[in-house]
N, C-alpha and C positions, 0 to 999 in steps of 0.2 A: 373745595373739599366735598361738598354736599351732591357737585357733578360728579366727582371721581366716585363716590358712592354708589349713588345711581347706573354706573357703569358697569363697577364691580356687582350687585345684585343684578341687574341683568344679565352679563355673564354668567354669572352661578347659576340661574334662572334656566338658561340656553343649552347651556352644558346639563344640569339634571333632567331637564326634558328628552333631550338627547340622549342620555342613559337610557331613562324612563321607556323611548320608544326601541335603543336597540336591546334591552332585555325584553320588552315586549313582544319583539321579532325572532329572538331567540328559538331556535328550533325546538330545545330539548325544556325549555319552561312552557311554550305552546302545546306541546304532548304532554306534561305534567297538569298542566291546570285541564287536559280534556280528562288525563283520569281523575281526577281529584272531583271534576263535577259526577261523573259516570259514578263514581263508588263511594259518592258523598253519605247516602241511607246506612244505617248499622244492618238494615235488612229488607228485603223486597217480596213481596208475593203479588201474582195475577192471573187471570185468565189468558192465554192466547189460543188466536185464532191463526189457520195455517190455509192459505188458498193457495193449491201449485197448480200453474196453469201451461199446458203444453204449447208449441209450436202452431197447431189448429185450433188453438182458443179453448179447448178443454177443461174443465175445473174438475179439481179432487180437493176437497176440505177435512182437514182437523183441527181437533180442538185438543186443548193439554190443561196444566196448570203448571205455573213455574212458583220455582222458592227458591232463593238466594240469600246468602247471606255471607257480610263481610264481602271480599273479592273473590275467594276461592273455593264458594264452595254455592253449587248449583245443581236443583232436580228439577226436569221435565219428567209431568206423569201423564198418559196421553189418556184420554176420556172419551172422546169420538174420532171413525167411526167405531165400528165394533170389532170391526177386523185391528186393530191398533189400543183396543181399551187393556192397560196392563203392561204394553211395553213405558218402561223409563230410563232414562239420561242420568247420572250422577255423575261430577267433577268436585275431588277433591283435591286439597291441596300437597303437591309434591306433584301438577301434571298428570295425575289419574284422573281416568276417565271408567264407566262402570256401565255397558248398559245390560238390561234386562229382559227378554222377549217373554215371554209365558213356553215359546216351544223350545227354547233352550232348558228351562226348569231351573234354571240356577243364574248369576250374574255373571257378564262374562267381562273382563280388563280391555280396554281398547290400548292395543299395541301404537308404541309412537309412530312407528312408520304405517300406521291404518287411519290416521288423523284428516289422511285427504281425504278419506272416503265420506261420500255424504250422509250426513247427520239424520239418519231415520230416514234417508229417502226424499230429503229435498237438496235444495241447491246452497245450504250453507255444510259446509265440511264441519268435521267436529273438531279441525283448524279454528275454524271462523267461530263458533262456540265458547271457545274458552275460554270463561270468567278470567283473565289473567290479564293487568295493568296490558295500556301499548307499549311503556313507554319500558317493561320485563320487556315483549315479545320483539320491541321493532329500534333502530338507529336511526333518528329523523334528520330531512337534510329540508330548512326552508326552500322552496321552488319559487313561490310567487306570494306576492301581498298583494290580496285584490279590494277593491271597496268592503266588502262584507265579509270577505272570509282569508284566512290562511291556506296556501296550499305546501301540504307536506309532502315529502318523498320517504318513505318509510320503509326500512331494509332489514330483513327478517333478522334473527339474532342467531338463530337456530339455521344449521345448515341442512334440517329436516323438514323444512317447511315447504310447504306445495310453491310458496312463490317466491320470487325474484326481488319483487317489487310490491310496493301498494301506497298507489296515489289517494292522500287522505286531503279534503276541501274540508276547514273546521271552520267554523261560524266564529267568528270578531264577537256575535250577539250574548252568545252561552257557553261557549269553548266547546260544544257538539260536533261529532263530526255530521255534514250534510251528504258526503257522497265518496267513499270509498272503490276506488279502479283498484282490480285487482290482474296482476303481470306472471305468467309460466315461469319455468326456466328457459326457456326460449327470450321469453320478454318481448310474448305477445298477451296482449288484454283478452282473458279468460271471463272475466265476470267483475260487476256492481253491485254495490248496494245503495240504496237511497232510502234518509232517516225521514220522517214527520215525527215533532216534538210536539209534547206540553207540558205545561207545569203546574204539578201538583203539589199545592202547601210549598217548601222551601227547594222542592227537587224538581229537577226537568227528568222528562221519561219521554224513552224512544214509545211514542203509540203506533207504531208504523213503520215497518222496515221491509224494503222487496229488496230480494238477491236475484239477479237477472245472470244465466249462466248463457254469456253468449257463444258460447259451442252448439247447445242443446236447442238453442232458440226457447227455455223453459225459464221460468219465473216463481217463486216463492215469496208472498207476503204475508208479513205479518203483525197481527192487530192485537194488542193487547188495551184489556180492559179491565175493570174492577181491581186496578193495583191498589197497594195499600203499601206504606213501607211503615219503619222502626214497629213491627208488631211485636220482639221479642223472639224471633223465632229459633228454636234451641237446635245444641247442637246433634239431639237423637233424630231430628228429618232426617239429617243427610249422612246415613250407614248405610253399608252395604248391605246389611241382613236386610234393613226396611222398603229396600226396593220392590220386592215380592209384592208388596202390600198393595 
């Protein structure tokens, strides 16, 4: 009896492990827990720093400040250089986007079919921008389990999106993505991004992200610093009136 026992809880044992690792493996619980880490803060603010570097080694830098708060709702306000002090970014929620220049004099709606175009002039689109869950924008299909990371295949949802495809590498360590391939409608490889993390207090935060646009042979990273999150931040930052400011 006390063998048949032993038998039966190693079975049960075998079997819940084996649950355990195929919901693990799960495509659409691995793109759940990367948002669930990503939008874990009630609210985020920081400095970033934007170095786009051309084909001949060229640098151009800006500086902004970013606020977030919740998933849906995000302002870049740009601080250097001069030529750039006064334009901002606003994304609301309902898929509105809002930006600002000082020579428009007003705010202007960024149209969905204008979402591929680049985000103020670097190599993230104001696609790739938007505060919105992956797991809202993409259909994930497991590719590969590798010692450290999962590899996803992720397939836009929207038949509006600039891409076909986007091969996402998520970290086993933080449920992060580490490296983002991004696929045309051709379903040729356009551009990357590559994360460096750290963690602050109970959150991990991307401090480092380059979007490499391999058409251009051009590079955008970016460094953020002096984040802070759950400051409270209400919901009068992110209006449209206050963009001017």
């Amino acid at each position: 009896m006390k063998a048949f026992n032993r038998r039966f809880i190693l079975a049960v044992s075998v079997l819940t492990a084996c649950a355990f690792q195929t919901y693990a493996q799960d495509p659409v619980s691995i793109l759940w827990k990367v948002d669930k880490v990503i939008f874990a803060p009630k609210d985020k603010q920081g400095k970033v720093k934007m170095i786009l570097k051309d084909k001949s080694g060229n640098e151009k830098i800006r500086e902004a400040i970013m606020m977030q708060k919740g998933i849906d709702k995000k302002l870049y306000r740009y601080t250097k250089p001069e030529s750039q002090v006064g334009v901002a970014t606003l994304t609301l929620p309902g898929d509105e986007t809002w930006l600002y220049m000082p020579t428009f004099g007003k705010p202007k709606k960024i149209d969905l079919l204008a979402k591929s175009q680049a985000f103020t002039g670097t190599d993230f689109s104001y696609e790739d921008m938007e505060p919105r869950t992956y797991s809202d924008r993409f259909i994930p299909k497991l590719m590969e389990v590798k010692e450290t990371e999962y590899v996803l295949e992720l397939i836009p949802k929207s038949a509006q999106s600039e891409y076909s495809r986007v091969i996402a590498h998520i970290s086993k360590a933080n449920s992060y993505p580490v490296l983002l391939e991004y696929f045309d409608k051709q379903k040729k490889k356009i551009k990357e991004a590559t994360y460096v993390y750290e963690k602050i207090g109970p959150y991990w935060n991307a401090k480092e992200v380059t979007m490499t646009d391999l058409r251009k042979n051009h590079s955008t990273r970016t460094l953020m610093s002096e984040v802070k999150f759950d400051q409270g931040l209400g919901d009068d930052i992110f209006t449209v009136e206050k963009l001017k400011q």
